[in-house]
N, C-alpha and C positions, 0 to 999 in steps of 0.2 A: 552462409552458415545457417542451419537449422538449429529452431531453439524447440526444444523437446517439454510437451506436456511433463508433468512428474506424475508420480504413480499416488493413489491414496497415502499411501505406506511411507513414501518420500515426506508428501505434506506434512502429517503427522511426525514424523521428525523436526521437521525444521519449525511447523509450530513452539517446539518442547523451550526453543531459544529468540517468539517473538513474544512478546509478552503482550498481550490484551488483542491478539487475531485471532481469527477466528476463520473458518471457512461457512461462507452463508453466499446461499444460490450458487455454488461451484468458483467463489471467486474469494479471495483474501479478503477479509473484512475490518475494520474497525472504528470504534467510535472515538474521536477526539471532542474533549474537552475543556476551554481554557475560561481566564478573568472573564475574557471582556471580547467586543471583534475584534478591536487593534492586536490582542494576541492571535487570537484566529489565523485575521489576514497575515499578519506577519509570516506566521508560521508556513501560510498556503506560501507568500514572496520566497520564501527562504527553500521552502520544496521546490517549487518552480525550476527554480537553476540548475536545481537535481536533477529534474526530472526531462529537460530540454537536454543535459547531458546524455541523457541515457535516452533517449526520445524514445521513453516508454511511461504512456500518459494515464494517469489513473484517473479513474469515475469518481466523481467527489461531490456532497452537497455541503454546502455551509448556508447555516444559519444562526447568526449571531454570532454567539461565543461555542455553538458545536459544530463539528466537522468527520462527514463519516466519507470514510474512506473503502473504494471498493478496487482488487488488481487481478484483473486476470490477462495471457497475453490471445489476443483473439488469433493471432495465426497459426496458433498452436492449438487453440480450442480448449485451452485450459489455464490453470497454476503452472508458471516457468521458474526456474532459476532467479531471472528478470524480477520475475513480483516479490518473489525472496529479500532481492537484494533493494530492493526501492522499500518494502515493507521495513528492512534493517534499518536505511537510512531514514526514514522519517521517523522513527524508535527515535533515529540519534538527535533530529533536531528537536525536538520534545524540551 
């Protein structure tokens, strides 16, 4: 199965329904922020099982108590469906 870049036009839709992404350097963006790192890392633990479900791995730095998140899928050479829906669920564990 082939997973299909999305078009500008797509992106920008589906931004309208993630609340705090952004598209920065052609990839889904965003910045987290919690208390402490015990929420941080939690937070990454709790993504994690998500994201080995969908074995679609997002670029991430954490430091401290921030955590920026970056999704693009590389064998499509863009924004997928994919980073959509991993961008929703980490919306959910928030």
């Amino acid at each position: 199965m082939t997973i299909e870049k999305l078009s500008f036009e797509q992106i920008e839709n589906e931004l309208k329904n993630l609340d705090g992404w952004t598209v920065k350097n052609e990839k889904l963006h965003k910045d987290f922020q919690f208390d402490d790192f015990n929420q941080a890392f939690g937070f990454m633990t709790r993504a994690a099982m998500h994201i080995e479900k969908m074995n679609h791995h997002p670029e991430w730095f954490n430091v401290y108590n921030k955590l920026s998140v970056e999704l693009m899928t590389h064998d499509a050479g863009g924004i997928t469906q994919n980073d959509i829906s991993l961008a929703k669920i980490l919306n959910s564990l928030v």
